[in-house]
PyMOL CGO cylinders between C-alpha atoms (Angstrom):
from pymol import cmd
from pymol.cgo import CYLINDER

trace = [
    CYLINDER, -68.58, 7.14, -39.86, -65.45, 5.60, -38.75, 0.3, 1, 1, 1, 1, 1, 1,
    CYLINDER, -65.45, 5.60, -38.75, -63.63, 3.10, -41.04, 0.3, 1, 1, 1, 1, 1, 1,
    CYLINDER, -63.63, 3.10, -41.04, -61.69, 0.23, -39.51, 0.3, 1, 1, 1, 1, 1, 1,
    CYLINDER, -61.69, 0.23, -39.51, -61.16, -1.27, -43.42, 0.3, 1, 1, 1, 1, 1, 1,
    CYLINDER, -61.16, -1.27, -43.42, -62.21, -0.77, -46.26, 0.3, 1, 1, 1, 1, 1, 1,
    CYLINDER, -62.21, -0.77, -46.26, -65.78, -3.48, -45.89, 0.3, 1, 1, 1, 1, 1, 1,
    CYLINDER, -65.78, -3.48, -45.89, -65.93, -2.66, -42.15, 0.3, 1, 1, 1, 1, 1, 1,
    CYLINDER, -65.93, -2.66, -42.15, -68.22, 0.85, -40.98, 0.3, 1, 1, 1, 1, 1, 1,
    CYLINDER, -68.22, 0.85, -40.98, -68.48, 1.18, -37.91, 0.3, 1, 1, 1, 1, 1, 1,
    CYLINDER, -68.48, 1.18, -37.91, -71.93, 3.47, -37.08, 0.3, 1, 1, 1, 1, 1, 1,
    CYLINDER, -71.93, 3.47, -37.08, -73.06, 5.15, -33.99, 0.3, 1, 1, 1, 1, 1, 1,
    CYLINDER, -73.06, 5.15, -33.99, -76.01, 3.73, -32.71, 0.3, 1, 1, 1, 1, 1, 1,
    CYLINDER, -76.01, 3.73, -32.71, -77.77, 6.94, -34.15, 0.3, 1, 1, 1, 1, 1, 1,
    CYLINDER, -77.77, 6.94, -34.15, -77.04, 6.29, -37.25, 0.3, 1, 1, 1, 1, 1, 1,
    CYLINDER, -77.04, 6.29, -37.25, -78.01, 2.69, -36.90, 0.3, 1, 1, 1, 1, 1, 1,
    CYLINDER, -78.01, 2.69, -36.90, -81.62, 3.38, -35.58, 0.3, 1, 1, 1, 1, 1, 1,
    CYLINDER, -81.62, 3.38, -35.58, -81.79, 6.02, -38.58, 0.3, 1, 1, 1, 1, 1, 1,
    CYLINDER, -81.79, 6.02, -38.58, -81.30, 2.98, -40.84, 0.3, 1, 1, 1, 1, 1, 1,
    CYLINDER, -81.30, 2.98, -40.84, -84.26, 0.63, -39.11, 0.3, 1, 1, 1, 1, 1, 1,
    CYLINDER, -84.26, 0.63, -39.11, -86.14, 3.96, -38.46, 0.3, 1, 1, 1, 1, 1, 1,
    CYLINDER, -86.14, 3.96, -38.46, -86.77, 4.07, -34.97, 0.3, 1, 1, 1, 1, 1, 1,
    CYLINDER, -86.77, 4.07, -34.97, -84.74, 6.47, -32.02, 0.3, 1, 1, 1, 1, 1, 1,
    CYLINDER, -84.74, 6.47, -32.02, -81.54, 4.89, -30.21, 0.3, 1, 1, 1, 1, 1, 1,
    CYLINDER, -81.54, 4.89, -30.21, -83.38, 3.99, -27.37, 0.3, 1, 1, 1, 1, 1, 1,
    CYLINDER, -83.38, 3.99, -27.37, -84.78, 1.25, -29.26, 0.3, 1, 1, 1, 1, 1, 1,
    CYLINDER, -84.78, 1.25, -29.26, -81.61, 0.20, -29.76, 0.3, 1, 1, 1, 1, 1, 1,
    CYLINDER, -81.61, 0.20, -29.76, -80.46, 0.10, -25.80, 0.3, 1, 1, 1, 1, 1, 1,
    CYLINDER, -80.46, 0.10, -25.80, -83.73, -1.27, -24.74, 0.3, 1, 1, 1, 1, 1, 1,
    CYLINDER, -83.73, -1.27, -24.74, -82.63, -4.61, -27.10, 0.3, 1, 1, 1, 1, 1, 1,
    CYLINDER, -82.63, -4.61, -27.10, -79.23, -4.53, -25.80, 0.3, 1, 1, 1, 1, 1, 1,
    CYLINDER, -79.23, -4.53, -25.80, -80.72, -4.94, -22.36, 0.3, 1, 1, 1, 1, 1, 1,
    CYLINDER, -80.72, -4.94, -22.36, -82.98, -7.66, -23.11, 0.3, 1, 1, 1, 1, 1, 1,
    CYLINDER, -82.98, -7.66, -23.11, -79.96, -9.39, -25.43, 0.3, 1, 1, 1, 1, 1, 1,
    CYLINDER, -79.96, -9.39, -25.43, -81.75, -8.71, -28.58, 0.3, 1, 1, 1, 1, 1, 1,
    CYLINDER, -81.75, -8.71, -28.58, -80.69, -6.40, -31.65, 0.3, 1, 1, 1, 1, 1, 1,
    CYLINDER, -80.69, -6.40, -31.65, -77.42, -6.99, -33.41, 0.3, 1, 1, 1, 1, 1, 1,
    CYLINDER, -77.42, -6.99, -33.41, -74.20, -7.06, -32.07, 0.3, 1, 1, 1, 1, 1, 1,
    CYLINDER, -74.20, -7.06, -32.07, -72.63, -4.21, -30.80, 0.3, 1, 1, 1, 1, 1, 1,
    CYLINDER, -72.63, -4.21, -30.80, -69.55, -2.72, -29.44, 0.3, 1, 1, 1, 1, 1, 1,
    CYLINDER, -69.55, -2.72, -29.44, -68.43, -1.11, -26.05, 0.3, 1, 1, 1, 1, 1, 1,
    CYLINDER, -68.43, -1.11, -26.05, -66.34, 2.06, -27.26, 0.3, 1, 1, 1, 1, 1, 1,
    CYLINDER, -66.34, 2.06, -27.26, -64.48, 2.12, -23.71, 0.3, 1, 1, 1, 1, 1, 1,
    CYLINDER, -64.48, 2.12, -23.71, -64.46, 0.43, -20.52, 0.3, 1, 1, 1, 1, 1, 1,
    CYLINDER, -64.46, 0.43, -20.52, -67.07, 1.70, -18.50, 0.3, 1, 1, 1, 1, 1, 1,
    CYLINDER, -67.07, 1.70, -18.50, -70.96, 0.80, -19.31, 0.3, 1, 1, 1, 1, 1, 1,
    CYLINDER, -70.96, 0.80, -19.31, -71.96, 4.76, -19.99, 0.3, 1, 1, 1, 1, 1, 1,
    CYLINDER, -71.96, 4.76, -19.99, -69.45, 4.39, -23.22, 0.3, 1, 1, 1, 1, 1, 1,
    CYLINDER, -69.45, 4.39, -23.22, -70.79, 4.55, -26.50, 0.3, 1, 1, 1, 1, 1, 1,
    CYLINDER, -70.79, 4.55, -26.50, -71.15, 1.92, -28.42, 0.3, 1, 1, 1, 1, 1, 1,
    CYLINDER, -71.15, 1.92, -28.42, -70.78, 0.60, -31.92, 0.3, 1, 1, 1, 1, 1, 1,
    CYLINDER, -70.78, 0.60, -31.92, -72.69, -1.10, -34.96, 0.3, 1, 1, 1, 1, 1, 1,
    CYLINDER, -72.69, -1.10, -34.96, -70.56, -2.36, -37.47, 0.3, 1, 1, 1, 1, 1, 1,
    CYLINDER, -70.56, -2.36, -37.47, -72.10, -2.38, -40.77, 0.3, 1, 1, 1, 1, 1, 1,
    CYLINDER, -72.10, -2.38, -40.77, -71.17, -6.02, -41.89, 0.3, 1, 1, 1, 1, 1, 1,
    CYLINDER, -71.17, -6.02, -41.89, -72.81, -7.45, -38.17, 0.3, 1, 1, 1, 1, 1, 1,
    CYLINDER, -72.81, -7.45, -38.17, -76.42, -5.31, -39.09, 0.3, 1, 1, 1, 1, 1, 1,
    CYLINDER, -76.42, -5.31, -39.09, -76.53, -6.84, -42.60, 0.3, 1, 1, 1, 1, 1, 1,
    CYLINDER, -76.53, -6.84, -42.60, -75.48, -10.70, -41.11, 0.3, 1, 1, 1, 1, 1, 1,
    CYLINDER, -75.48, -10.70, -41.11, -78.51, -10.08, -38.40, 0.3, 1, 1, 1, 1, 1, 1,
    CYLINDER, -78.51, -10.08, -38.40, -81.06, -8.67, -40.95, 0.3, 1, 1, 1, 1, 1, 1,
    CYLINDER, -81.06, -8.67, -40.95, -80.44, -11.84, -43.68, 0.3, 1, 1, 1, 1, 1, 1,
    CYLINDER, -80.44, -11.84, -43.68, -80.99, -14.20, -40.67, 0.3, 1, 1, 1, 1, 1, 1,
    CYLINDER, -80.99, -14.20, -40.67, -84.42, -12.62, -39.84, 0.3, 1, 1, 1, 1, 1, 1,
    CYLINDER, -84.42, -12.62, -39.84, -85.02, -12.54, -43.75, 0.3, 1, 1, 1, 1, 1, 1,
    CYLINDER, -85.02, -12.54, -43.75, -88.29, -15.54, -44.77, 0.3, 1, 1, 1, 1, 1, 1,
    CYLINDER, -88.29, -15.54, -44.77, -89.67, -16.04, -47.49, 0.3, 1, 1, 1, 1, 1, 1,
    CYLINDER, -89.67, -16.04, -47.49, -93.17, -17.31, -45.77, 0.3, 1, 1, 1, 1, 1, 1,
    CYLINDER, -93.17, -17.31, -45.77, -94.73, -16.65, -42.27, 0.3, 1, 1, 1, 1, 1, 1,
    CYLINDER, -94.73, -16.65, -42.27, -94.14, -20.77, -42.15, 0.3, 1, 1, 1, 1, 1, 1,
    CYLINDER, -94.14, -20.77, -42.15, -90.44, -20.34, -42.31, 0.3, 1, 1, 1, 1, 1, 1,
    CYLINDER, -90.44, -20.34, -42.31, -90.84, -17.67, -40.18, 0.3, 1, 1, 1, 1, 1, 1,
    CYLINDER, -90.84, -17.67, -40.18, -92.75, -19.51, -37.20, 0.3, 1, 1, 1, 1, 1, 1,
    CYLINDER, -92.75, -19.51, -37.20, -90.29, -22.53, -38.08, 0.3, 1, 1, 1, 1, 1, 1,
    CYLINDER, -90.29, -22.53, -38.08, -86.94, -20.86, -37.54, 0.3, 1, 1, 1, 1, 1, 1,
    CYLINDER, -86.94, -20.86, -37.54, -88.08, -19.49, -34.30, 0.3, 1, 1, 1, 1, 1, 1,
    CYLINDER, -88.08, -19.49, -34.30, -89.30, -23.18, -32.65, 0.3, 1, 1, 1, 1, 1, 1,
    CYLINDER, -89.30, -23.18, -32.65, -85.53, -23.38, -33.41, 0.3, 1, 1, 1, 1, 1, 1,
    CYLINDER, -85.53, -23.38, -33.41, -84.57, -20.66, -31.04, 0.3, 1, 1, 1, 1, 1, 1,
]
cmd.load_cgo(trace, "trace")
C-alpha cells in the first residue's frame, strides 16, 4: 500500500475488491456505470490504474449503512 499521510492509504483496486470480496472487475464495471466509491486515475491515459483511498471506501460504506429496510428504501427515493 502506498501512503500519502499518515490517515490516507491509498489501495489498488485489488486490494479493494479483496476487502468487499468480489474480483476487480466488479469494481470497473461500477466505475462505468458511475457507481462504487470514488476512485483515482494513476496517470493520464484511461488504461492507467487506478486508486481507492481508504478514508473515501469507509465515507461510501457509512452512507449505505441503515438501520431498517425503511431507511433503506427512504434514502434512496432521495437519490
Amino acid at each position: 500500500m502506498f501512503s500519502c499521510n499518515e490517515s490516507t492509504q491509498l489501495l489498488t483496486s485489488a486490494q479493494t475488491a479483496e476487502l468487499f470480496g468480489f474480483k476487480p472487475q466488479t469494481l470497473r464495471a461500477w466505475r462505468l456505470r458511475g457507481k462504487g466509491p470514488p476512485y483515482i486515475r494513476l496517470g493520464d491515459s484511461s488504461k492507467a490504474p487506478v486508486g481507492y483511498f481508504e478514508s473515501d471506501i469507509l465515507d461510501w460504506l457509512n452512507e449505505r449503512r441503515f438501520s431498517s429496510t425503511t431507511e433503506e428504501t427512504e434514502s434512496q427515493r432521495v437519490l
